[in-house]
Structure formats: C-alpha cells, structure tokens
KOLNUVO-198224 format. One line per field, with one value per residue (C-alpha): residue in three letters; residue number from 1; x negated, y, z. Coordinates in steps of 0.5 Angstrom, whole numbers. Example, Ala and Ser with C-alpha at 12.3 -4.5 7.8 and 13.67 -1.06 7.14 Angstrom:
2
residu: [ALA | SER]
num: [1 | 2]
x: [-25 | -27]
y: [-9 | -2]
z: [16 | 14]
This chain:
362
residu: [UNK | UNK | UNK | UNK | UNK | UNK | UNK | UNK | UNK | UNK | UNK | UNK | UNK | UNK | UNK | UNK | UNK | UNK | UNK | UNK | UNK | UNK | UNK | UNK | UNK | UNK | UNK | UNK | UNK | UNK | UNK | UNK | UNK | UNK | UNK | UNK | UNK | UNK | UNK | UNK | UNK | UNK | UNK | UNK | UNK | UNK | UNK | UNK | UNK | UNK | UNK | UNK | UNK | UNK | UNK | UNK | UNK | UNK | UNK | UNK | UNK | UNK | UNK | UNK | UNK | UNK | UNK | UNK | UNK | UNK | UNK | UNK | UNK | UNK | UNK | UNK | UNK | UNK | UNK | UNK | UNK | UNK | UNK | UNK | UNK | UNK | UNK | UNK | UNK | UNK | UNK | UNK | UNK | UNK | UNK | UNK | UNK | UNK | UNK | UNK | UNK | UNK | UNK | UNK | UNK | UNK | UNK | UNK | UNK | UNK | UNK | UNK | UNK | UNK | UNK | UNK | UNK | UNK | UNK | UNK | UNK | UNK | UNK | UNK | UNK | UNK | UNK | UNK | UNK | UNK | UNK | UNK | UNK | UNK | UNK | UNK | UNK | UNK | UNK | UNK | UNK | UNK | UNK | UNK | UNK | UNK | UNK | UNK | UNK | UNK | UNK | UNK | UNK | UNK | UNK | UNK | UNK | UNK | UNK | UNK | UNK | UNK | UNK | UNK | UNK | UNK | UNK | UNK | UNK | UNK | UNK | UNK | UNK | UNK | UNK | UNK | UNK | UNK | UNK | UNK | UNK | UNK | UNK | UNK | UNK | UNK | UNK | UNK | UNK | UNK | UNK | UNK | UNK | UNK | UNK | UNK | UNK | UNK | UNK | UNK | UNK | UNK | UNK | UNK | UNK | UNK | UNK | UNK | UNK | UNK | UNK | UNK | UNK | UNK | UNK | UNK | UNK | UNK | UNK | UNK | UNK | UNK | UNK | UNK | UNK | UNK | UNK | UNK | UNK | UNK | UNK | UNK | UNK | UNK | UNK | UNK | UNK | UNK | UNK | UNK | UNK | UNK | UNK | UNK | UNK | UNK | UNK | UNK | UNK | UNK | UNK | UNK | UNK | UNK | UNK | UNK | UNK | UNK | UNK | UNK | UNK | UNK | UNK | UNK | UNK | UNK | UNK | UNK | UNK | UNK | UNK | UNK | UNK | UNK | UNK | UNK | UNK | UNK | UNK | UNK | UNK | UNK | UNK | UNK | UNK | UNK | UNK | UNK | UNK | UNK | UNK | UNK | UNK | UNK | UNK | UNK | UNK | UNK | UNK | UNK | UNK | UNK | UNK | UNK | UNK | UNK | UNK | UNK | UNK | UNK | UNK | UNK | UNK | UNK | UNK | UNK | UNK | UNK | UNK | UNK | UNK | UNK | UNK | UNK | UNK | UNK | UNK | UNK | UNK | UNK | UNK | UNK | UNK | UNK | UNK | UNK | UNK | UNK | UNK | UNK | UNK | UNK | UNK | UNK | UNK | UNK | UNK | UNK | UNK | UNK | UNK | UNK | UNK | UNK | UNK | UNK | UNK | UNK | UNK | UNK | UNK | UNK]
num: [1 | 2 | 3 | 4 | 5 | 6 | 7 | 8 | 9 | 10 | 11 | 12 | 13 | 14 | 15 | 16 | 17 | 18 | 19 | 20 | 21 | 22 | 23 | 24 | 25 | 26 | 27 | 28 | 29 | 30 | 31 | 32 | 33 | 34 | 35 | 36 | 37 | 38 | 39 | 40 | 41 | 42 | 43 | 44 | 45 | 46 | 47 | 48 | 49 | 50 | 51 | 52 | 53 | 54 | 55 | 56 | 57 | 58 | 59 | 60 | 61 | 62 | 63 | 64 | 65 | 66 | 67 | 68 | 69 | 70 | 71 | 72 | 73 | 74 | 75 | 76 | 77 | 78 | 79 | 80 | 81 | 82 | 83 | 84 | 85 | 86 | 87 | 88 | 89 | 90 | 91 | 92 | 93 | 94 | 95 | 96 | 97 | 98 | 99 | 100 | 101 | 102 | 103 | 104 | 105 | 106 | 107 | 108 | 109 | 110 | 111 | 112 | 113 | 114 | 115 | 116 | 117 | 118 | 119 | 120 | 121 | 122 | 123 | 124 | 125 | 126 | 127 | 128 | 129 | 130 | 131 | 132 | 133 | 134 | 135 | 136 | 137 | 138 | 139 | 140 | 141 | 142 | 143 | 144 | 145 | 146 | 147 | 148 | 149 | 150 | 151 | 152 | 153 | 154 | 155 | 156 | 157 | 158 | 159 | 160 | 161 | 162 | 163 | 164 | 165 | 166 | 167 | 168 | 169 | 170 | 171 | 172 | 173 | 174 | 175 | 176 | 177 | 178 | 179 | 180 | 181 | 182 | 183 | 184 | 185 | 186 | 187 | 188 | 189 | 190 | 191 | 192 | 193 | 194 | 195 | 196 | 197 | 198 | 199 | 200 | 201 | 202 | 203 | 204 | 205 | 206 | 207 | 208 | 209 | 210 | 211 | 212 | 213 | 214 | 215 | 216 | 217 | 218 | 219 | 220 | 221 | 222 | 223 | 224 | 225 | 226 | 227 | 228 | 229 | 230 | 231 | 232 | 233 | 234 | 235 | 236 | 237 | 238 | 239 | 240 | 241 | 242 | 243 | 244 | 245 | 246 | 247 | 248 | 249 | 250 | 251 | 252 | 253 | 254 | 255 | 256 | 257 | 258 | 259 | 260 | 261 | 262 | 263 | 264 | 265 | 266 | 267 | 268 | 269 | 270 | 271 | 272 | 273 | 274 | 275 | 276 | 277 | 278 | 279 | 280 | 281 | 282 | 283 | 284 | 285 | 286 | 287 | 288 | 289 | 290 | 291 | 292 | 293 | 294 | 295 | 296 | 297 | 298 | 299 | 300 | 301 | 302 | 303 | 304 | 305 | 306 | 307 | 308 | 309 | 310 | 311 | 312 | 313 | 314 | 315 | 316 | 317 | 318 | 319 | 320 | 321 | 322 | 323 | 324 | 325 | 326 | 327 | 328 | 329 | 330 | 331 | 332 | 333 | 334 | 335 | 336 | 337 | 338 | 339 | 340 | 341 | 342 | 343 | 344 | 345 | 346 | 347 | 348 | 349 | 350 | 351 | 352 | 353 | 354 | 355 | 356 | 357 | 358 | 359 | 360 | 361 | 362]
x: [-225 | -228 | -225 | -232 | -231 | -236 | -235 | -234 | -235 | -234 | -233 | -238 | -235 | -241 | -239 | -246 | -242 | -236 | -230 | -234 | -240 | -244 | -249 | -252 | -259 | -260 | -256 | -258 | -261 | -267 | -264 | -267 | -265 | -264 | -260 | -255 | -254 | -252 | -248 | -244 | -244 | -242 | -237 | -234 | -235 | -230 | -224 | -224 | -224 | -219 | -215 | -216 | -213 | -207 | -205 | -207 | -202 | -196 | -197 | -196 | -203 | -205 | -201 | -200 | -206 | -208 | -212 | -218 | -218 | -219 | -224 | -230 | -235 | -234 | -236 | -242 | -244 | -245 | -247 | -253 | -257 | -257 | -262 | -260 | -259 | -256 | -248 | -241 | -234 | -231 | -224 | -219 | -220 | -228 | -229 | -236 | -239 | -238 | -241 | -247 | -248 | -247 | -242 | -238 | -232 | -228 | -228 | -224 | -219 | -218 | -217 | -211 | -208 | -207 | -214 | -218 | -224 | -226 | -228 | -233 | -239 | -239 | -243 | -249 | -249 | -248 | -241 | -235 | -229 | -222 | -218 | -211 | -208 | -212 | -217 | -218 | -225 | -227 | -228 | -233 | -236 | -239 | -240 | -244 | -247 | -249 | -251 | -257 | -259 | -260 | -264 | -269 | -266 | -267 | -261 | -254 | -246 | -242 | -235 | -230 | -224 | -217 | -213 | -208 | -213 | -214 | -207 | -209 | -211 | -217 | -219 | -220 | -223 | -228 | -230 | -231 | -235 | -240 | -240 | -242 | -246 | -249 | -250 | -252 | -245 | -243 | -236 | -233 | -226 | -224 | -218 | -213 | -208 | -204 | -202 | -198 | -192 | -195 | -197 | -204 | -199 | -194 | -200 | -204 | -204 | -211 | -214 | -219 | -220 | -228 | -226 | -224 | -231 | -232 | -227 | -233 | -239 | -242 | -244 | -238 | -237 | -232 | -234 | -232 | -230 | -230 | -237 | -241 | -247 | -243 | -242 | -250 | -253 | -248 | -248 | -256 | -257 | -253 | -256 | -263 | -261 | -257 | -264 | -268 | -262 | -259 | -252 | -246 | -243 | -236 | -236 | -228 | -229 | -223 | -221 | -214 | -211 | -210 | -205 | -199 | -201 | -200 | -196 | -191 | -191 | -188 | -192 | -187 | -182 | -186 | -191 | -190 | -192 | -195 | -200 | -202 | -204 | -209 | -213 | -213 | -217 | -222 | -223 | -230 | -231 | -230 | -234 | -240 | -239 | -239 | -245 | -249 | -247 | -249 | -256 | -256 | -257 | -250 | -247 | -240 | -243 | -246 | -240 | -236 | -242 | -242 | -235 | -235 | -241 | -236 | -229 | -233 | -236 | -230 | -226 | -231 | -230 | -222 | -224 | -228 | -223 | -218 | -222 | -224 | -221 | -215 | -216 | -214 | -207 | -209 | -213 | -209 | -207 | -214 | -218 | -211 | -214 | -220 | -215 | -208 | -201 | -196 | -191 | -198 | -198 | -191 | -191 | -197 | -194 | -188 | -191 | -194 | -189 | -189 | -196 | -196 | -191 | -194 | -201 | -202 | -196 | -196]
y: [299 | 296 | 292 | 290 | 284 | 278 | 273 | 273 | 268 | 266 | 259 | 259 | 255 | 250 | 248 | 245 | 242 | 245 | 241 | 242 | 238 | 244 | 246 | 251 | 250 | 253 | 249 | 242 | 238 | 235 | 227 | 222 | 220 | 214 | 217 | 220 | 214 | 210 | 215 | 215 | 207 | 207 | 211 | 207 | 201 | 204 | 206 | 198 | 196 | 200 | 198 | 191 | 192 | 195 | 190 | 184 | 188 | 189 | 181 | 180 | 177 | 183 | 187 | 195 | 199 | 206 | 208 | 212 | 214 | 222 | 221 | 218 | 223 | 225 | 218 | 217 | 224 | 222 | 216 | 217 | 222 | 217 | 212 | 204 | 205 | 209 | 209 | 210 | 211 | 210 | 213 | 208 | 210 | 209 | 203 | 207 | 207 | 200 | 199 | 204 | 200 | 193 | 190 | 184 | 186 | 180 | 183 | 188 | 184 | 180 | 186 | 188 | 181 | 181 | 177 | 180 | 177 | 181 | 186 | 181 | 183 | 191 | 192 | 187 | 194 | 199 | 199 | 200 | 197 | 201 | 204 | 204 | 209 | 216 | 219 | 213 | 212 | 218 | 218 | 211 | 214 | 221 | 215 | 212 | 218 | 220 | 212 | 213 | 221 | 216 | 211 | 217 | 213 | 218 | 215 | 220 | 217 | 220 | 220 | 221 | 223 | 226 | 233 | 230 | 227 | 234 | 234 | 228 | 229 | 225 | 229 | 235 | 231 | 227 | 234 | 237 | 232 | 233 | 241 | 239 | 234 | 235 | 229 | 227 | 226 | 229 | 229 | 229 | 232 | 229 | 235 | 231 | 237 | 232 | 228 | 222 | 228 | 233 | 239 | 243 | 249 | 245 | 241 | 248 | 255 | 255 | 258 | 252 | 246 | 248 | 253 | 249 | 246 | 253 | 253 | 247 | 250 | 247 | 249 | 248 | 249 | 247 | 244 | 241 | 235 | 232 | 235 | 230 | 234 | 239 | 233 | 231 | 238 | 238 | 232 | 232 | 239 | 237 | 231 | 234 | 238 | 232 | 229 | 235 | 235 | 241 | 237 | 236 | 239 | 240 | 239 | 240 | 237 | 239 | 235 | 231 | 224 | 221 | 216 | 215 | 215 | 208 | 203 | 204 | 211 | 215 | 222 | 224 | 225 | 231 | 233 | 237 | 234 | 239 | 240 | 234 | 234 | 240 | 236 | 230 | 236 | 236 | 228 | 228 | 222 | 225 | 231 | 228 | 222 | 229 | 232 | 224 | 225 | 232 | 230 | 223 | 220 | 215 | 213 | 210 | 203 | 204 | 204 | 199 | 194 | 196 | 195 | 189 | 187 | 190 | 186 | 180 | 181 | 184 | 177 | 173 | 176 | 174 | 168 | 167 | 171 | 166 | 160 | 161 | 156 | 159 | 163 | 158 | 160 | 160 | 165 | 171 | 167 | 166 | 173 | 178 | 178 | 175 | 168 | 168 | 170 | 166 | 168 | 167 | 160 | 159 | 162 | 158 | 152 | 154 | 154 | 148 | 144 | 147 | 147 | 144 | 147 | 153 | 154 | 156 | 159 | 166]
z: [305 | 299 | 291 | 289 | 284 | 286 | 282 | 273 | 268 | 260 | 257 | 251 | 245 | 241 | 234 | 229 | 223 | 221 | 217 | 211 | 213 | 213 | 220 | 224 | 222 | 228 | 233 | 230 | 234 | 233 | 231 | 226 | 219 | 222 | 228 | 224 | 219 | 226 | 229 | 222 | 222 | 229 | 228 | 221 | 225 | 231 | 226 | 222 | 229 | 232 | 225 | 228 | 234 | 231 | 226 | 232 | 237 | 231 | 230 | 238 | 239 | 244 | 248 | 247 | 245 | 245 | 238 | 238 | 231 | 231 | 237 | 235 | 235 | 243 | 244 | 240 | 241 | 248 | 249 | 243 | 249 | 253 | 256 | 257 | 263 | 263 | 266 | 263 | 265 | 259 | 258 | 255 | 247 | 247 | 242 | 239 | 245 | 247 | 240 | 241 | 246 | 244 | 248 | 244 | 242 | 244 | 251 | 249 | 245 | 252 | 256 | 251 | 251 | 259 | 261 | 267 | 264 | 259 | 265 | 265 | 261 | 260 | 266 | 262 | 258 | 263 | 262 | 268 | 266 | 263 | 268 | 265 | 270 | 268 | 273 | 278 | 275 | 277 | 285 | 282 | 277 | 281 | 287 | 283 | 281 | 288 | 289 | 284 | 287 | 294 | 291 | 288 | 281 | 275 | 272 | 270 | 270 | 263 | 265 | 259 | 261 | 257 | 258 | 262 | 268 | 270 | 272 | 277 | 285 | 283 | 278 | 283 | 288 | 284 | 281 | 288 | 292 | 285 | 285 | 293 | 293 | 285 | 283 | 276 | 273 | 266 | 266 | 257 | 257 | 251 | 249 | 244 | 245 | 249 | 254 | 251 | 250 | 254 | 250 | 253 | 254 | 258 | 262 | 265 | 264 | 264 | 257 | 256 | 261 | 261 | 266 | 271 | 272 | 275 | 281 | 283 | 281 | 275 | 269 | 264 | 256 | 250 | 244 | 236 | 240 | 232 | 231 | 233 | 234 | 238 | 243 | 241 | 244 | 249 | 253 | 252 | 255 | 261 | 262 | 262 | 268 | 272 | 271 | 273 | 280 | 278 | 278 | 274 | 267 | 265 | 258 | 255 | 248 | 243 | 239 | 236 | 236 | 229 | 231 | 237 | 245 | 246 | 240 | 245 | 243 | 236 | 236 | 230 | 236 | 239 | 233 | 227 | 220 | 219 | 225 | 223 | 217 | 219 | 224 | 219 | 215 | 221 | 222 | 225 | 220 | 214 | 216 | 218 | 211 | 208 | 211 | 209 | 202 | 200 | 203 | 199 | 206 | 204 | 199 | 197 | 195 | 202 | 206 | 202 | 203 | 210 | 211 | 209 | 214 | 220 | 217 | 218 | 225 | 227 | 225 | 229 | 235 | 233 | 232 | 239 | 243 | 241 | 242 | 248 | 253 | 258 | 265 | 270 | 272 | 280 | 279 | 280 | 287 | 289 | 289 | 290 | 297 | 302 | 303 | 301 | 304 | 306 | 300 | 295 | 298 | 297 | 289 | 287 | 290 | 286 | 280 | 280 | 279 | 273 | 271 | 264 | 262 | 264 | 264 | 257 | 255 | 259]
C-alpha cells in the first residue's frame, strides 16, 4: 500500500503594463504602432458608445442595458490576435469587439429595444448573437468549435464568459466535451469580482477561476484582465496551440466593472466606495492612454478630434435604429414554432382586432 501524489498544478499570473503605463519589455508582444492606436481608439470608441446606451435606456428609448465600462481591454485583447474568420461568442458586455469587427451598432441598440432583428447581421461578421441567460452559449460555442476540427478548417471559437458562468451546469459540460474532444476554443473569463451581487468569495472556494480549466484538461492561467497586453499574449498563445490541435485554453481575465450589473442594478448596495475608487485607479483605458502618450503616440487634442468623429457616428447609428420601419407584429406567432398551435392561432386572431391601434406601439 502506497500515498503517491500523481497529479499538481500552479496558476501562473500575466500582467505586461501595469496601472501606471509601464511594460515588461520583456512580456510585450511584438504589435504595431498602428495596432496599439486601434486597440486604443477601440477602446474610446466602446466607453462613448456605452455612454450612449445608458443615456438612451434612462430616457426609455431602449430597454435595461448591461455596461462594459471597466472591461474593455479582455475585448480588445482578444479579438486583436484573431483572424476574421475567426468566431466569437460574445458575452453580453462586448461592444469593443463588436467595433473591432465592424458590426453596425444599430443592431445593438435593436437587440436592447426588444427586436429579434438586431440578431440579424452579426454572423456577417463572424459573430453569434448575445445570450442574455449566462452560460447557454457555451455548448454552441465548443460546438461550433468541433464543426470546424471536422471540417479540417483551421479556424478558432473565442467564447467570453463572466465569473458567475462558472456556477452554471453548462459551464462544466461545455468545458469538459472541449478537454475531450480538443476542439479549438479558447474560453476568456472575464473575473469583475461579481456575479451581479455575488462577490468571487461567495461564488467558489476555488483561489482562482483558472484552475478550473485544470479538472478538464487544458492549459489555463489568470491575467490583468485591464491589460490589454496581458489579454493580447494570452489569447494569441492559446490560440497558436488551438490551431496547432493541441485543444482548448482557459484564460481567467481579472478585472472589474466600473458601473452597475444591469441598469436595473445599484452596485452601491453590495460595494464600498472604497473598493471602487481603487479599481477605477486600474481603468484599462487610462493605463493604456498613459502608455500612448509617454511614447507621443496620442495626444489630448487626438482624442478630443476622435471623440468627436465617434459622437457622431454613434448618432447616426440612433438615427438608422430609430428610422427603421416596424417588425411585423405576426412575427413573434409565425416562427415560435415549424406551424402554429391552436392557442398562438387564437392569440394572433385576438390581436388583430386591434392591429391598428397595436402595431407599433409595443
């Protein structure tokens, strides 16, 4: 009889810039200029847009919103490695890597107003749609992902995903049919520190959240989630061994949210003022604005010139959002199902009695 130890791990921790703007010469990845500047204006581009959202929601124009202010770096870090081709399974907080990869932004603004349309064109740009209720787009995204290791396709799956996710049965499932059957999925665990109230040491006893990509057999390790050249090295070293056919990569991204859950959430209730003026201190913006500057790669007057570009942009996509002519009300009848049931049949008939009064006017 024998106590033998057959199995240990570690959790390595990546961070390249810190608060201050400074790098690890030695970490930096090998990025353009003109990389770093689009990372950067991505970044500016997502926190007007996320003003936007807020101040359209607060006048009832759309419906509740979650922000991403705080978060924008574990976007941009990540789809920056990717080909076009590329898939994402996006999280719903993930308006800069709909920007990297140009989807028009009146699509988002239907998603939040309650039209089924906006789903429409984010597959143009490689893009599955938000899936509100956490985790139930991971058994697609690794689907997906094993779609393409069958179709000899050397293409990868980034699948963005909270802390709170990991609480989820498909959370598990999804992760262990990856470790299986290594498929090309590189999941990016964005770790704001809570699950709408649910602080990390309420939601699991483990350390990290990386560490339970170990249970199913793949390489995983925490980053600066507010680095987005932590994010970058990550993702892009994952994503080089997904295409190689070495499998899937966990990738714990630790960072914060600037702002409520949802706008139906007060996060003062659960945290301290505090704990929140110390992260702002981290905002993954500032950081890499700071980094710009100290190298003259940006300037105040560049970003005052390029906030001005966006503002109005983002107006236009408002003014093509709201222009656009109404879904049909039968719709929602129509495709619940391959023919309708006797009680949609009935409802429809109902409501057309008072189409005029209704259609339009949700």
């Amino acid at each position: 009889m024998a106590r033998t130890k057959i199995a240990s791990f570690s959790i390595e921790y990546l961070q390249v810039m810190d608060e201050h703007g400074e790098i690890d010469e030695h970490l930096m990845p090998q990025i353009s200029q003109a990389m770093i500047l689009k990372m950067l204006r991505t970044m500016l581009y997502s926190r007007k847009f996320d003003e936007k959202m807020l101040s359209l929601q607060r006048q009832g124009r759309i419906g509740t919103i979650p922000q991403g202010k705080g978060q924008e770096a574990c976007s941009v870090g990540a789809v920056a490695c990717m080909n076009l081709d590329d898939i994402i399974f996006p999280s719903y907080r993930e308006w800069a890597a709909l920007i990297w990869r140009g989807v028009p932004l009146k699509y988002v603004f239907m998603n939040f107003s309650g039209d089924e349309r906006g789903n429409s064109a984010d597959f143009n740009y490689r893009v599955f749609p938000f899936n509100i209720p956490i985790a139930t787009h991971m058994p697609h995204a690794v689907g997906v992902a094993l779609g393409m290791k069958l179709k000899k396709k050397n293409r990868v799956v980034a699948c963005f995903l909270g802390d709170g996710t990991t609480s989820e049965g498909d959370f598990h499932e999804s992760m262990n049919f990856a470790g299986v059957f290594k498929v090309p999925c590189v999941f990016i665990c964005q770790n704001n520190q809570y699950a709408i109230s649910t602080p990390t040491k309420k939601q699991t006893a483990s350390e990290t959240f990386a560490q339970k990509g170990i249970a199913y057999g793949m390489p995983c390790l925490r980053v600066d989630g507010n680095d987005v050249f932590a994010v970058y090295v990550a993702v892009q070293e994952a994503i080089a061994r997904a295409r190689r056919g070495e499998g899937p990569t966990f990738i714990e991204a630790y960072t914060y949210r600037l702002c409520d859950h949802t706008t139906s959430d007060d996060a003062k209730r659960y945290r301290s003022d505090e704990e929140f003026r110390a992260w702002e201190k981290k905002d993954p913006l500032l950081r890499l604005k700071a980094f710009a500057e100290k190298r003259n790669l940006w300037t105040k007057s560049d970003e005052e010139k390029f906030l001005g570009e966006v503002e109005g942009k983002i107006d236009q996509q408002v003014e093509e959002f709201e222009t656009m002519p109404m879904p049909d009300f039968e719709d929602m009848f129509k495709y619940m199902f391959a023919e309708m049931t006797g009680p949609q049949k009935e409802q429809l008939n109902y409501i057309k009695q008072f189409k005029g009064k209704y259609h339009g006017h949700t």
